[in-house]
Every structure is written in structure tokens, then in C-alpha cells.
C-alpha positions in Angstrom: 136.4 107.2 116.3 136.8 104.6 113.5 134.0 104.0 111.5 132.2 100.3 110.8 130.3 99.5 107.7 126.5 99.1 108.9 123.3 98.5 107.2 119.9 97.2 108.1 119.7 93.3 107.1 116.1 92.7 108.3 113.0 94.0 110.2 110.8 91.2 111.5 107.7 91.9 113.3 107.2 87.6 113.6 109.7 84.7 113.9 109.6 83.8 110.0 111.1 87.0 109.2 114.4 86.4 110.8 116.9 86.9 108.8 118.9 83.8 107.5 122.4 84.5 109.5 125.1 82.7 111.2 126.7 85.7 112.4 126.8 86.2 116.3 123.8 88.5 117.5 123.6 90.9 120.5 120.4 92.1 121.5 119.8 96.1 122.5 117.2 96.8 125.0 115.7 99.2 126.8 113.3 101.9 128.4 111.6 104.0 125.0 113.5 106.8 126.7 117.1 105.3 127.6 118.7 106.2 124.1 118.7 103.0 122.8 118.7 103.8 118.8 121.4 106.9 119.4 123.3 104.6 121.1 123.5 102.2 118.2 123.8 105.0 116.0 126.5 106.2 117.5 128.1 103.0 118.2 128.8 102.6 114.1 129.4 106.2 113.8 126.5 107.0 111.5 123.4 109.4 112.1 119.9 107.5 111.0 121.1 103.9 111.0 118.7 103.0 114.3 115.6 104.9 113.9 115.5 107.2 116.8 112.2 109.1 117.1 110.8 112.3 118.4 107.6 110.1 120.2 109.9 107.4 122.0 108.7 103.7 121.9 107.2 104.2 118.1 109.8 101.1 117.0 107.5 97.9 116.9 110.0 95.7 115.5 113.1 93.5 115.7 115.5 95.8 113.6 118.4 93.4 112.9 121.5 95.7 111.8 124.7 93.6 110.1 128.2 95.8 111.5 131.6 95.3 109.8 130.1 91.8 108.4 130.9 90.2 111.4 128.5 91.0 114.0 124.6 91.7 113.6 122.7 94.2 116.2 119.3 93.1 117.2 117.6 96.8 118.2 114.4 95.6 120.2 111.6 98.2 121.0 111.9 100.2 123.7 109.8 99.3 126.5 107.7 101.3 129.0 105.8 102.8 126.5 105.7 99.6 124.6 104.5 98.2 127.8 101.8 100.6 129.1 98.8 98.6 128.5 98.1 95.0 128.8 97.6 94.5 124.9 101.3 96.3 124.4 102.2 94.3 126.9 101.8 91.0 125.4 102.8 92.1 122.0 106.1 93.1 123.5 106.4 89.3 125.2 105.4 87.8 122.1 107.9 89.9 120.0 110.5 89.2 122.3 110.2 85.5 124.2 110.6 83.7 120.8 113.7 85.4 120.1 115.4 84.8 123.5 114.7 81.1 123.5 114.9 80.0 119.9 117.6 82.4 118.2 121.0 80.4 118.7 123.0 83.0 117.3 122.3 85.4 119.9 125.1 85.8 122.0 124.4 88.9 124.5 122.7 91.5 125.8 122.8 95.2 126.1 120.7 97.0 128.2 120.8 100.6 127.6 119.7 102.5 131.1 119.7 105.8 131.7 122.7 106.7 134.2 120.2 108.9 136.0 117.3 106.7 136.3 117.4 103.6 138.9 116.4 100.4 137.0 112.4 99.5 137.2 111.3 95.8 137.0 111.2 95.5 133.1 114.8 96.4 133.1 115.5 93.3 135.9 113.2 91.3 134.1 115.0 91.5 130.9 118.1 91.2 132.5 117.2 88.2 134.3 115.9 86.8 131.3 119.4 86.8 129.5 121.1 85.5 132.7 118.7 82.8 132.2 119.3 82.1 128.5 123.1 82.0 129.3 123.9 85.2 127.6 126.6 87.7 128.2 125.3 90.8 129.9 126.7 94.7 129.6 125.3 97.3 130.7 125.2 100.9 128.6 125.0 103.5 131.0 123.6 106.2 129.0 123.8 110.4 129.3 126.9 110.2 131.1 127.3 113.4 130.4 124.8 114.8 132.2 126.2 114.0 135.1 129.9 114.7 136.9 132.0 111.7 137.8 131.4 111.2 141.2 127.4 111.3 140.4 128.3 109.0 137.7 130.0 106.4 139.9 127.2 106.5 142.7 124.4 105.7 140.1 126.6 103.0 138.4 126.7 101.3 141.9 123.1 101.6 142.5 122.1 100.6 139.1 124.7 97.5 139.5 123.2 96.7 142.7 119.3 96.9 141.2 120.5 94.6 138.1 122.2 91.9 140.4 125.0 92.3 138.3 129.0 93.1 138.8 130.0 96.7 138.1 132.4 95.2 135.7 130.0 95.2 132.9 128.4 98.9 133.2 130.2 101.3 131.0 129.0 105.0 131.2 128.5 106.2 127.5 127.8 109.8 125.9 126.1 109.1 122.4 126.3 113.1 121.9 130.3 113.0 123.1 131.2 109.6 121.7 132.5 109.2 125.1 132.8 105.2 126.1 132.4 103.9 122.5 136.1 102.3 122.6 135.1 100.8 125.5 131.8 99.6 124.8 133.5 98.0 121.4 135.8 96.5 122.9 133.7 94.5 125.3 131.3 93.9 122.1 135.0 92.4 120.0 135.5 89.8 123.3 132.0 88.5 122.8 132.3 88.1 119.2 135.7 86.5 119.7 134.2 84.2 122.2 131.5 83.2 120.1 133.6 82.4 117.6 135.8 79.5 119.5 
């Protein structure tokens, strides 16, 4: 697996600390649980770039990561745990909403989901949310591993199904074997080619 040239550009907890970018953006999300950060991680080939913690949902923040100087990854909290209670709740929304609607450099989303767990409505809500903002939509199917191939495919057809979304953009992943990285980069490259025309 090749490796990309990553560093953390900016953590904003409001709007004004966005950083100052033109480069195209694509959001991560997910459950606290789904892998998100070792995804990421894995993804640039490096250990401790995405903070991924023992206590999931601990992340807070928009951690804005700048890859091969040509893309920037916008890790969002995990939610669920970020969720649980009303006040989370609404610091989650207000953390997130602006960024949707306002940030013109963001260009897609990926929603990092569990193979083994069937979407639950914060994962349709977010998903619907980016259909809304016009944004590009994949689908990291996390864990792979942990399952054989024909579970994987059955789960990958009932999480498409949940999601309202083709099967074309769920790629099964393995952050531990590498396992769908090429793939998942390559779909990342056609988004930041497309942004680019």
C-alpha cells in the first residue's frame, strides 16, 4: 500500500475556525463505534493520524486532515454516543449543520458503517442530508473481515437497501488487513478529479 503525506491542518470546534482552504473536502462520519478514525488512519497508511480512542465518541471536533496536498479529510465525531442525550444532541447538529450547508469546498461523504450492523436513523439522516446538499455519497463498509464473503455480500445489500442508495458505492474495508484501500482511493481520486473540472 503506497503511502500519502498527511497531517492535521485544523481542529475547529465552531465555524471561524475553519481552516482557510480551497482544496476539495470529504466529510467522514459515523457511529462512535464504526471505526471511523482507523479507517482514516489506515487510509494514509499511518498509525495516530485520526485520533482513535479506547472510550469511542471522545472526538468533539471537526478534525480537518490535509492528504498528499490535494485533498483534505474532514473526520466528524462519531455519533451515537455523541448523540445520547438531548444536550449532545444539539451540539452534534450545531457542529455539523453549518458545515454541510456553508462549506463549498466539501465535495462528499463517507459514511463509515459497520458491515455487521444494519444502519439506524442517524446513519439515514446523515446520508440524506448529503443527498440533499448535492454531495457524492460512498459507503465504507467496515470489519469486513469479520465476516466471510457471502455474509459480507448479504449485509452490503441490506445496508444499501436501509441507506436508499445503489450498492455501487459500498466498498467492504478491513482497516486491520488494508483490505479495500485501493478501492476506496480510487473512488476518493474520481471525486477529487471531478471537483477539479
Amino acid at each position: 500500500m503506497q503511502y500519502h503525506e498527511a497531517s492535521l491542518l485544523a481542529t475547529a470546534a465552531n465555524e471561524a475556525q475553519w481552516p482557510k482552504s480551497d482544496l476539495p473536502e470529504i466529510i467522514f462520519a459515523g457511529r462512535s463505534n464504526a471505526g471511523k478514525s482507523t479507517l482514516i488512519n489506515a487510509l494514509v497508511n499511518r498509525k495516530n493520524l485520526a485520533y482513535a480512542g479506547k472510550t469511542p465518541g471522545k472526538t468533539r471536533l471537526l478534525n480537518f486532515f490535509i492528504v498528499d496536498k490535494r485533498v483534505v479529510f474532514t473526520d466528524a465525531p462519531g455519533y451515537g454516543y455523541a448523540t445520547s442525550d438531548a444536550k449532545s444532541a444539539l451540539a452534534f447538529e450545531k457542529l455539523i449543520d453549518p458545515y454541510f450547508r456553508s462549506r463549498k469546498q466539501l465535495k462528499g461523504l463517507i459514511l463509515v458503517a459497520d458491515i455487521r450492523r444494519t444502519p439506524n436513523e442517524d446513519d439515514i439522516t446523515m446520508v440524506d442530508f448529503a443527498k440533499r446538499s448535492h454531495l457524492s455519497v460512498l459507503i465504507a463498509c467496515t470489519k469486513a473481515d469479520k465476516v466471510s464473503r457471502s455474509q459480507a455480500m448479504q449485509s452490503m445489500k441490506k445496508i444499501a437497501e436501509t441507506l436508499g442508495v445503489s450498492s455501487r458505492v459500498l466498498i467492504p474495508v478491513s482497516s486491520i488487513k488494508k483490505d479495500g484501500m485501493d478501492q476506496l482511493w480510487e473512488k476518493i481520486d474520481s471525486l477529487v478529479a471531478q471537483s477539479q473540472q
